[in-house]
C-alpha positions, 0 to 999 in steps of 0.5 A: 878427493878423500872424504874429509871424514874419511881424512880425520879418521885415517890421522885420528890414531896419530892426532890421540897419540901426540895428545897423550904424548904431550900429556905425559911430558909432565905437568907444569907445576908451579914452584915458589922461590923467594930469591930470584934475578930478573935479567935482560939482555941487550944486544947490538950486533951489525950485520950485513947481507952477501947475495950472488951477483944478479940475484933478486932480493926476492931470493932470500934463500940465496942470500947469506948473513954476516955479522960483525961487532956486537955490544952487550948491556946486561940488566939486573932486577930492572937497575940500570947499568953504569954503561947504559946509553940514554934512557929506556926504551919503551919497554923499559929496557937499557941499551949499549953504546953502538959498537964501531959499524965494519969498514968497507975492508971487513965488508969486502973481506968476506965478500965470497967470488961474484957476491954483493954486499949490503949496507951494514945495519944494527940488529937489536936483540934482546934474551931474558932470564930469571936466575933462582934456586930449585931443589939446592940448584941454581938455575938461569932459565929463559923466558918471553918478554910478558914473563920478564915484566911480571917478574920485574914487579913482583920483585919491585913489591918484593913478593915471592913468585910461584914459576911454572916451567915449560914441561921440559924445564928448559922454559919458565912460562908463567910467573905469578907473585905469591904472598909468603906471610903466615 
């Protein structure tokens, strides 16, 4: 067995160059918009799982995916939409109506040779954005459902927002709300 120093030491060269890699990827510096849409994304989709004959659920690597119909409802600065179903959820978001769950005959059709289907079951998911405008462009980037909520109330206080973007700015990571007033 090496020596656990011995260990640390022979990977320090590459531990120091990751560090300083993801130094230079760039800072994530805050910008502040004033116009921005807070949007999610709801999604049903049914799915059902296709495992070979006298394969074991403990197998998933043998087991393939399908999914059928899907319904979307998409949500702007916290409004809910015409088509929405119900009331909110939990976490304050609005969902489609279900759509048609597949017949035995779209279960059965893409059945391959010597496989079993599951029953079909809904998959909820949900995608947020933030949309606003950065350097005279238009933007719609991603962000995680922590993110989503403070945006949602600085729009409802309707401050500003300072956006900090994940360094390759493909992610906003941070939202704060900032006071524009002299």
């Amino acid at each position: 067995m090496a020596h656990p120093r011995r260990f640390w030491l022979r990977r320090a060269p590459w531990l120091l160059g990751g560090l300083l890699l993801a130094g230079t990827l760039g800072s994530c510096q805050a910008e502040v918009v004033e116009d921005y849409t807070v949007t999610a994304i709801t999604t049903y989709t049914w799915a059902a799982d296709y495992r070979p004959a006298g394969v074991s659920p403990d197998r998933p690597s043998d087991t393939r995916q399908e999914t059928f119909a899907t319904s979307q409802l998409v949500m702007e600065n916290n409004q809910r939409p015409a088509n929405a179903v119900g009331a909110a959820d939990a976490q304050g978001l609005w969902w489609p109506s279900l759509p048609p769950q597949p017949t035995v005959d779209e279960l059965e059709a893409r059945q391959r040779e010597r496989e079993r289907a599951s029953a079909p079951r809904v998959i909820q998911s949900v995608a947020y954005q933030l949309t606003f405008a950065l350097e005279g462009e238009q933007r719609t980037l991603p962000m995680q459902y922590p993110v989503y909520r403070k945006a949602l109330q600085a729009q409802s206080q309707g401050s500003a927002i300072a956006i900090t973007l994940a360094p390759g700015q493909g992610l906003v990571t941070q939202v704060e709300a900032v006071s524009t007033a002299p």
